[in-house]
C-alpha positions as CSV (number, residue, x, y, z in Angstrom):
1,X,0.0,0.0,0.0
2,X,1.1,3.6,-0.4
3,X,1.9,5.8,1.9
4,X,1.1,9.4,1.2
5,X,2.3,12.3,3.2
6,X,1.0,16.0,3.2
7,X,3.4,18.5,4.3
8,X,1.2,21.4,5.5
9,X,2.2,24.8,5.9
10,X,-0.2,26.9,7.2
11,X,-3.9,26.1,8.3
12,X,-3.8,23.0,7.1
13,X,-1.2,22.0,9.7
14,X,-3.6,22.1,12.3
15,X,-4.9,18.3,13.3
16,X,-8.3,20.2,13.9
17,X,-8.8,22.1,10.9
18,X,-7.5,19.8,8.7
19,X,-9.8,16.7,10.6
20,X,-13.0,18.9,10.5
21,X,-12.1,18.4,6.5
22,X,-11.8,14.8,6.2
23,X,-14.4,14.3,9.0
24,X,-12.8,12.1,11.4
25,X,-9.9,13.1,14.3
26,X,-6.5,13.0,13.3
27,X,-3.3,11.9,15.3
28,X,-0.6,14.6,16.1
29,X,1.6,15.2,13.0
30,X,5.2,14.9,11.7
31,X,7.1,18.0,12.6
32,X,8.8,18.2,9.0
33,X,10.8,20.9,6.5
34,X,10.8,21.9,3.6
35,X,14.4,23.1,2.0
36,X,14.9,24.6,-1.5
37,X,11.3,26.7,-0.8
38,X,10.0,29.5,0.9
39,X,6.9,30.2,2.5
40,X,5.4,33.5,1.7
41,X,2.3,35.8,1.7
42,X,1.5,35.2,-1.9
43,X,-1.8,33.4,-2.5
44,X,-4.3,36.0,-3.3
45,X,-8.5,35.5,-3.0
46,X,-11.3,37.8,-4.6
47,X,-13.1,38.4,-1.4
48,X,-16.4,39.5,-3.5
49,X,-16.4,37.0,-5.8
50,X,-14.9,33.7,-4.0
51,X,-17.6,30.9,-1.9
52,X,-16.9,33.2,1.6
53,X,-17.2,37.2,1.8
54,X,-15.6,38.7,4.9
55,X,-16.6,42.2,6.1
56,X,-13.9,44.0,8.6
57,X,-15.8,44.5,12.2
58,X,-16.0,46.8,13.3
59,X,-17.1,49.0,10.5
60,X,-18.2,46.4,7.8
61,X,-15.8,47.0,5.1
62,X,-15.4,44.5,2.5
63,X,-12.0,43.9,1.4
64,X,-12.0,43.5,-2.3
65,X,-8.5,41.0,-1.4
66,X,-7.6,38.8,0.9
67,X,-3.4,37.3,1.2
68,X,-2.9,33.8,2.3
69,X,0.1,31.3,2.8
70,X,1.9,30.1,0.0
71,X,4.8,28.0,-0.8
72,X,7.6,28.8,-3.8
73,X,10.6,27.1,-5.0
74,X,13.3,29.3,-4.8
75,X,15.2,29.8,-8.2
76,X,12.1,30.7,-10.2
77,X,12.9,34.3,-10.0
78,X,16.7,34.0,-10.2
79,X,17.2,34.2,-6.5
80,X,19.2,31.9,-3.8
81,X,17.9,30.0,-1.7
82,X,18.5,31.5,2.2
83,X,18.9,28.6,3.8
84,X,15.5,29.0,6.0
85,X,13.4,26.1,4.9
86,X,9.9,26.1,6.0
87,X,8.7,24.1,8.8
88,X,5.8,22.3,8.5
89,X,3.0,19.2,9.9
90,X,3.3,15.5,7.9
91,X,-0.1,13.7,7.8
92,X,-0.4,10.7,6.7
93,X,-3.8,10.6,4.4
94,X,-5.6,7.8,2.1
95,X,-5.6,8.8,-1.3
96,X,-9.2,9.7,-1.2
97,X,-8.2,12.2,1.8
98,X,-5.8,13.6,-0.1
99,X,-8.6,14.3,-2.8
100,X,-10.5,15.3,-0.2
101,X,-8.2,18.0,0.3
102,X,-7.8,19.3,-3.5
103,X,-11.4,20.8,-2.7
104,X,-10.8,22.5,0.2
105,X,-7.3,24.0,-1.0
106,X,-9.1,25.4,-4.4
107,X,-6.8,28.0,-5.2
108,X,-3.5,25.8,-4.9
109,X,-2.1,22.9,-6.7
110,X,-1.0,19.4,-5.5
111,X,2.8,18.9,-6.3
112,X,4.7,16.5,-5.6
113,X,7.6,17.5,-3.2
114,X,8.6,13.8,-2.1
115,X,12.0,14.5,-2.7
116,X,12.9,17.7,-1.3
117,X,11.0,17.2,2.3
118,X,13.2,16.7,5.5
119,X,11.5,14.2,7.9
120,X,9.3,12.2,5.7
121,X,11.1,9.0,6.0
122,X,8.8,6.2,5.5
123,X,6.9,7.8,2.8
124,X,6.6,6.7,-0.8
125,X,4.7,10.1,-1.6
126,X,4.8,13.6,-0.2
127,X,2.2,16.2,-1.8
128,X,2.3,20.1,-0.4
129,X,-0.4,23.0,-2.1
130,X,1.2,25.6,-3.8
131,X,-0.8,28.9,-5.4
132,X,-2.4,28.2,-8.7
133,X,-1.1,30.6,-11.2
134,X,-4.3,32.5,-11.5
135,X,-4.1,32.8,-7.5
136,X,-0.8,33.6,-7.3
137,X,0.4,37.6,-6.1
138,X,3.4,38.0,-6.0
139,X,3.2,41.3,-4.6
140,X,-0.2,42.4,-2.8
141,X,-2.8,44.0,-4.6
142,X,-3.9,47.4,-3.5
143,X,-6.4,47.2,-0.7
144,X,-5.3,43.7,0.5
145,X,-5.6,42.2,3.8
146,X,-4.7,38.9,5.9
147,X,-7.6,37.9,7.8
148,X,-6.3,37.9,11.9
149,X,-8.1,34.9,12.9
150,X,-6.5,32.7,10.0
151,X,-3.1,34.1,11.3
152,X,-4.0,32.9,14.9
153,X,-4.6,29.6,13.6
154,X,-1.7,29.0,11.5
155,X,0.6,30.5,14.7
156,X,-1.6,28.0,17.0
157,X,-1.0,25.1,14.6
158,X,2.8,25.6,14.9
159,X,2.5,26.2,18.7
160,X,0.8,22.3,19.0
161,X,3.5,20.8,16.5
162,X,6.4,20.8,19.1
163,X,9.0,22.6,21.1
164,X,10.4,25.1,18.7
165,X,8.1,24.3,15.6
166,X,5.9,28.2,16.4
167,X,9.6,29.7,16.7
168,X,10.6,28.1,13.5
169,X,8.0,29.4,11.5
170,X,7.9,33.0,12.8
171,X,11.8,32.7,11.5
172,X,11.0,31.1,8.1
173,X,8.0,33.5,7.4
174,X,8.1,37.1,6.8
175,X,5.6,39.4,8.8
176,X,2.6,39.7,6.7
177,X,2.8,42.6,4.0
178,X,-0.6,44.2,4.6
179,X,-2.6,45.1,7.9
180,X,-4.3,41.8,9.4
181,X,-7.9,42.6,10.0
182,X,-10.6,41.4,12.5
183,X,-13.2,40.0,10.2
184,X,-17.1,38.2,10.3
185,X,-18.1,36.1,7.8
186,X,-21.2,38.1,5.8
187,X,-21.4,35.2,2.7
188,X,-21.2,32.0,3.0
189,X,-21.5,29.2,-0.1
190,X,-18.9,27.5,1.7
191,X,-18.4,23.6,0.9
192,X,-19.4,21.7,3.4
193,X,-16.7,20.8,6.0
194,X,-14.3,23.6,5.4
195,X,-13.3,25.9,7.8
196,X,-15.3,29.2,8.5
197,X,-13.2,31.2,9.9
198,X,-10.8,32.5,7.2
């Protein structure tokens, strides 16, 4: 039988969020690493035109975009690599998990990074997301935001994943490039079993 890893990154590497998902409770994951990429603020979202419109509260301003994490091989833009490989969570997932997963991460791509992540021993397949091209920003659009509650659950992901695993990725991830935003959810066609809160 295969064994398939996912090296998650951001939301996705809490057991939780990543469980309410796949609808069933998943064991503690793999702290794991990533080197040769670099995790960055450059997945981008049309907040008025995506499944989920978020209003700022208090006022009830409606971002037109919204930043997420996103992962990038370095090299594609002629740069070297820094040496500060991107922590992350290894779950191990059926296939049909994995699928699972490709609807809830819409705007990213599976890849295959099986031979470039530290810690997956015992894995015939490793998959991370990675920005689609049509979601990808590599600089933020005018008027974008990072929603605060899907910062506090990436940074309480990393704090769960092991002694030095939130340190880690505060020192493998830049500070968000926009202002981070208390937000309520004012749309929701929201496939069932994803999470709500960003």
């Amino acid at each position: 039988m295969t064994r398939i890893g996912v090296f998650a990154y951001g939301s996705l590497a809490s057991p939780h969020s990543a469980g309410r998902t796949l609808g069933r409770e998943l064991p503690s994951p793999r702290p794991a690493s990533l080197p040769g990429w670099r995790r960055r603020w450059t997945i981008v979202r049309d907040n008025l035109h995506s499944e989920k419109k978020f209003a700022v509260e208090p006022g009830g301003r409606v971002p037109r975009w919204i930043l997420g994490l996103n992962i990038e091989p370095y090299g594609e833009a002629g740069e070297a690599g820094d040496g500060q490989a991107p922590n992350g969570a290894l779950f191990e997932l059926s296939e049909a998990e994995v699928d699972r997963l490709d609807l809830r991460e819409m705007r990213y791509d599976r890849v295959d990074v099986s031979d470039r992540v530290a810690g997956a021993e015992g894995f015939d397949l490793v998959v991370a997301y990675r920005a689609k091209r049509s979601h990808h920003a590599p600089s933020p659009p005018a008027g974008a935001v990072v929603l605060a509650p899907y910062l506090r659950a990436v940074e309480k992901a990393f704090a769960a994943l092991g002694e030095g695993e939130l340190e880690a990725y505060r020192r493998t991830t830049p500070a968000p490039p926009v202002e981070a935003v208390e937000v309520v959810l004012v749309e929701d066609q929201i496939p069932p079993g994803n999470p709500r809160g960003w």
